[in-house]
C-alpha positions in Angstrom: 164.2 66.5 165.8 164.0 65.0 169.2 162.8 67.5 171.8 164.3 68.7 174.6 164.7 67.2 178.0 162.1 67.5 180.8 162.3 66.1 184.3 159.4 64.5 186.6 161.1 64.2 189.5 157.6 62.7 191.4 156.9 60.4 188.7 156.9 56.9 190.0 157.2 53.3 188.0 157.2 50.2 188.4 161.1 48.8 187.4 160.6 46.2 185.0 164.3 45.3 183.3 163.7 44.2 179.4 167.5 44.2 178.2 169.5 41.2 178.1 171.7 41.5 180.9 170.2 44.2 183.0 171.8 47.1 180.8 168.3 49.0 181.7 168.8 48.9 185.5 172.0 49.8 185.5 171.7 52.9 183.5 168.5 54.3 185.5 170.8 54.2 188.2 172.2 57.4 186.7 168.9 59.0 185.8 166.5 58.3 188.0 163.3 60.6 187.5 164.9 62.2 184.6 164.0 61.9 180.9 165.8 62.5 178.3 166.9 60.4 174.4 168.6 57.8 173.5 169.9 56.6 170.4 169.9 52.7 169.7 171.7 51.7 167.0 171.2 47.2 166.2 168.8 47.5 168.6 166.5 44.4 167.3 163.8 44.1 168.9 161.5 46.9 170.4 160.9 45.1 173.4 162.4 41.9 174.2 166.1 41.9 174.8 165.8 45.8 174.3 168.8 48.2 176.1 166.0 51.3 175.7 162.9 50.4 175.9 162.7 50.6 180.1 162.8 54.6 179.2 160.7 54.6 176.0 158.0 53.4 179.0 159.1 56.6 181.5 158.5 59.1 178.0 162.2 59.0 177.2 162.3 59.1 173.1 164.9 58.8 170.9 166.2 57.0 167.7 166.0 53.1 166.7 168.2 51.5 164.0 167.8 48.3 163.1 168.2 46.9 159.4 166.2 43.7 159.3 162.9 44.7 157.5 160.9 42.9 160.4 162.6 44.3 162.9 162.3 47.6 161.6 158.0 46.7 161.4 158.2 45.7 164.8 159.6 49.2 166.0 156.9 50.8 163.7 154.3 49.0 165.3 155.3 49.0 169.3 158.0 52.7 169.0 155.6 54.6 167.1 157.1 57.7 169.1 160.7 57.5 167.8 162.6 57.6 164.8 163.0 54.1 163.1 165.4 54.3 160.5 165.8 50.9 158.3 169.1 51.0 157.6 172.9 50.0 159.1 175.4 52.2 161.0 178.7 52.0 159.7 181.9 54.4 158.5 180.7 55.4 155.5 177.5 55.6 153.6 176.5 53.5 151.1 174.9 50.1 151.0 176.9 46.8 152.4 176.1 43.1 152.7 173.9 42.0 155.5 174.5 38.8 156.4 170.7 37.7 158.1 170.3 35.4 160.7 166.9 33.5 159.8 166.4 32.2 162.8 167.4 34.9 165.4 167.4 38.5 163.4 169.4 39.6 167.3 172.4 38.4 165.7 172.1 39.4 161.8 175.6 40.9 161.1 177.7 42.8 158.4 180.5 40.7 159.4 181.6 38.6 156.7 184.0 36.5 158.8 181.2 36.5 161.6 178.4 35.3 159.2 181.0 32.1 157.8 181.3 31.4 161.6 177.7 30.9 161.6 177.6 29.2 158.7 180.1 26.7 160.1 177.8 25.7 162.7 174.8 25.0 160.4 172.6 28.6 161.2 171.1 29.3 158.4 171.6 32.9 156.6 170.4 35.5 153.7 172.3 37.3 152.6 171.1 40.9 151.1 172.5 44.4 150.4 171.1 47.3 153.0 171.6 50.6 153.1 174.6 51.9 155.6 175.0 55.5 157.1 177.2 57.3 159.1 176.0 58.7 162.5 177.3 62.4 161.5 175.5 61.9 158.1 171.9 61.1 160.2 173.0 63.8 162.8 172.7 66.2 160.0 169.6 64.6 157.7 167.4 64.3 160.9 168.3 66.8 163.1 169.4 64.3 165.8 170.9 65.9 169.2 173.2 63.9 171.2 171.5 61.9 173.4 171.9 60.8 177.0 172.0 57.4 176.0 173.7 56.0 173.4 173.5 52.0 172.9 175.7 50.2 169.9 174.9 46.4 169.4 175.8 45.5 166.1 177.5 42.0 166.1 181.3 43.0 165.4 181.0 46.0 163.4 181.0 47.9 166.8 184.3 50.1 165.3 183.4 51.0 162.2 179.7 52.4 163.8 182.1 54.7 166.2 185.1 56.1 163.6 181.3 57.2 161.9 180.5 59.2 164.9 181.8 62.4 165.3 182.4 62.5 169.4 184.5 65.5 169.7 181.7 67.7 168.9 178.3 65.4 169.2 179.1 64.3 172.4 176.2 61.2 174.5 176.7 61.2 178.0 176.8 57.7 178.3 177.8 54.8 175.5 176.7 51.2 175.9 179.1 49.1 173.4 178.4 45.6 172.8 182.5 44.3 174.1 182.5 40.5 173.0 182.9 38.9 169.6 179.0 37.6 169.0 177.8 34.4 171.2 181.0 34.0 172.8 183.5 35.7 175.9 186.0 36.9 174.1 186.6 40.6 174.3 186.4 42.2 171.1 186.9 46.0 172.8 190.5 46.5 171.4 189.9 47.8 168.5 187.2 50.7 169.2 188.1 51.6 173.3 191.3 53.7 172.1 188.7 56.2 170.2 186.3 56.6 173.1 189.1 57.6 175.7 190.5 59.6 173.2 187.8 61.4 172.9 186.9 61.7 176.9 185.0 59.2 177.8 185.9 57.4 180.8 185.5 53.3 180.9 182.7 52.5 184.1 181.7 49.1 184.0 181.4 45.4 182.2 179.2 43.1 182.7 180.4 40.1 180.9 178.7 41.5 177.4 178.8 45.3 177.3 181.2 47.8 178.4 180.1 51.2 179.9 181.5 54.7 179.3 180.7 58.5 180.9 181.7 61.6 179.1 184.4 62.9 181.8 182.3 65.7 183.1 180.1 62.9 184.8 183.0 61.4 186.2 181.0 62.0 189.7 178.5 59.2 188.9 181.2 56.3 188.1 180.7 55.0 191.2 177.1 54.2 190.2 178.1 51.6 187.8 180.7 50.2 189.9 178.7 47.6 191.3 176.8 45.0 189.4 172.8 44.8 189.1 171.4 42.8 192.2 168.8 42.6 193.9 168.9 45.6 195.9 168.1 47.8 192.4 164.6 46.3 193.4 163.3 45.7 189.6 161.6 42.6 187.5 162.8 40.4 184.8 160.5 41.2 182.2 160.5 37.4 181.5 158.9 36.9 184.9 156.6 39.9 184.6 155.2 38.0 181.5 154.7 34.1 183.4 153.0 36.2 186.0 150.5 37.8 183.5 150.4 34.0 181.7 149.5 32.9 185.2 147.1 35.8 185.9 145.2 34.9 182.2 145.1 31.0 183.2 143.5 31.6 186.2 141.1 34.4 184.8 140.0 31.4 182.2 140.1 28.8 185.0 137.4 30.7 186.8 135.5 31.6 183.6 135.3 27.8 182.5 134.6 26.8 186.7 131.8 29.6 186.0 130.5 28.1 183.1 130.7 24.5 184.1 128.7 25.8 186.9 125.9 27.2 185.1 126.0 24.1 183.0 125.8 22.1 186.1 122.8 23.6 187.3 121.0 23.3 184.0 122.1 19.2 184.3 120.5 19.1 187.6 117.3 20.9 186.9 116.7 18.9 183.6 117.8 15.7 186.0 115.1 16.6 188.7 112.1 17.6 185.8 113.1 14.2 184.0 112.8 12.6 187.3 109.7 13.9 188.3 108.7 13.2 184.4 109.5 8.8 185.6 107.9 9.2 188.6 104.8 10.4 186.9 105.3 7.6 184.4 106.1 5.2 187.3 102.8 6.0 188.8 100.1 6.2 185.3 101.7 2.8 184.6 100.5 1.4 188.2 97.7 2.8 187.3 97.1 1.7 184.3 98.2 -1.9 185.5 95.6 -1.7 188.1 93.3 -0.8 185.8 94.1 -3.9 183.3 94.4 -5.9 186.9 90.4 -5.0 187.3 89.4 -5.6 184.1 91.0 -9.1 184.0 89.2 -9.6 187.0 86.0 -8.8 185.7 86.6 -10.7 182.7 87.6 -13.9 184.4 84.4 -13.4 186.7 82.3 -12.9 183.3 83.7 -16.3 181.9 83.0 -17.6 184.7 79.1 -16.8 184.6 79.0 -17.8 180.7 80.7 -21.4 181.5 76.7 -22.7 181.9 75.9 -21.3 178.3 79.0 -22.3 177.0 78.1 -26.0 177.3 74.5 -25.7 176.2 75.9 -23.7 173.1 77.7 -27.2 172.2 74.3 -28.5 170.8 73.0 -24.6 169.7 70.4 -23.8 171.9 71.7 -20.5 172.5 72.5 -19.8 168.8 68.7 -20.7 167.4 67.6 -19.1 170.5 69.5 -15.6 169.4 68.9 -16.0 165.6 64.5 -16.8 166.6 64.9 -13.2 168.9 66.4 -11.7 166.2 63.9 -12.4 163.9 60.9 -11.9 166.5 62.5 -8.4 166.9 62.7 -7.5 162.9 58.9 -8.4 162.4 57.8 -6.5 165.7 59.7 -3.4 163.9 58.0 -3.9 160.6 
């Protein structure tokens, strides 16, 4: 059961907008500080695109439907506060074709004529039973109360979800209904308004996808609505709220890799500077060295010089008879 609501009327946040077409700033204008439930039936995704999520952020809670078994992972994963049941809303319970969009779950549909559109235009879709229920059949399995907000975004079956919900005695003070046939302009409201003024709601706004209603004892707050979202409701496309993180990250890694590349730079230099100082001490042991074979080629050239003399008295082998005679003298002094 969803608990009761609380108010924090010093709370402060920052107004980020994650619905579609501003469904989120719209409503807080009736709500303000308060927080309170909501119940969102075909409601996708947890985050992206999402009519609720704005309030699951202020500590609203509530209750997510949403038949697509990925979608219904997703809400597990990022709304693990609510209730996420994997089912359909309908008129009656049981279990009825859902016609899956593979590329964009947000417009999966238990339409039949809707899903041949589709098909029509080349989207791709699986078909696959799911289970349906009634919203007086959950009210009484899960102990649901009516909730401030109540969102209904299910690609055409919008009337049969609302003939399931008993509003004479479980009674939201506010209904968000999805008013267009899917991915087009063309009001689909007829057949599901009558049962909602019937039943005291009062109509308080479209804007160009969804159409707004107020139980009549709020009929002091119509004027709220009456005026589109603009920029004096001072909020954020979430969409720009992510490029400016993207951009925050890219510079983050920009300076890391400027960081780096400075680090590496210095190491560069330093082995630069020891491997010149290395040539340098190279440069100057080779002059050295070259000095040094520069000397002795001097002193051999000198040496030749002095042995030129010999070198022609050798030619008749004075100086070999000479060296072999001392060589013997030498041996027989030894002896």
């Amino acid at each position: 059961m969803i608990g009761p609501i609380t108010s924090h009327p010093t709370r402060k946040f920052p107004r980020v907008s994650y619905a579609q077409n501003r469904e989120d700033i719209l409503l807080d204008r009736l709500f303000g500080d308060h927080v309170g439930r909501y119940m969102d039936i075909g409601s996708y995704h947890p985050i992206l695109g999402n009519n609720t999520f704005f309030f699951y952020e202020r500590g609203w809670r509530g209750v997510n439907i949403e038949p697509t078994r990925q979608g219904h992972e997703l809400f597990q994963q990022h709304r693990p506060e609510d209730i996420n049941l994997p089912l359909a809303a309908s008129d009656h319970d049981g279990e009825l074709t859902l016609y899956e969009v593979v590329r964009d779950r947000g417009n999966s549909t238990l339409q039949r004529e809707i899903a041949e559109l589709y098909r029509a235009r080349g989207v791709e879709i699986v078909a696959h039973a799911a289970p349906v229920r009634t919203i007086r059949s959950l009210i009484d399995s899960h102990g649901i109360e009516p909730p401030d907000i109540l969102s209904i975004d299910v690609e055409g079956h919008e009337a049969a979800v609302i003939r399931g919900t008993p509003l004479d005695s479980w009674r939201p003070r506010v209904l968000v209904v999805e008013a267009t046939l899917p991915l087009t302009t063309t009001p689909s409201h007829q057949d599901w308004e009558p049962i909602l003024l019937a039943q005291g709601y009062l109509f308080a706004a479209f804007n160009g996808v969804n159409r707004f209603y107020l139980r009549e004892d709020l009929r002091d707050r119509l004027d709220r609505l009456a005026t589109p979202v603009n920029v004096l409701d001072h909020f954020v496309p979430h969409d720009v709220v992510v490029l400016h993180e993207r951009a925050a990250d890219l510079k983050r890694r920009l300076a890391h890799e400027q960081d780096r590349m400075a680090v590496e730079r210095a190491g560069w230099q330093a082995r630069l500077t020891a491997f010149e100082a290395e040539q340098a001490e190279w440069a100057r042991r080779r002059s050295a060295l070259e000095q040094h074979i520069a000397c002795l080629q001097g002193q051999l050239e000198a040496t030749q010089r002095q042995l030129r003399p010999y070198r022609l008295l050798d030619g008749l082998g004075v100086i070999t008879v000479g060296y072999g005679l001392a060589r013997k003298l030498k041996h027989r002094l030894v002896s």
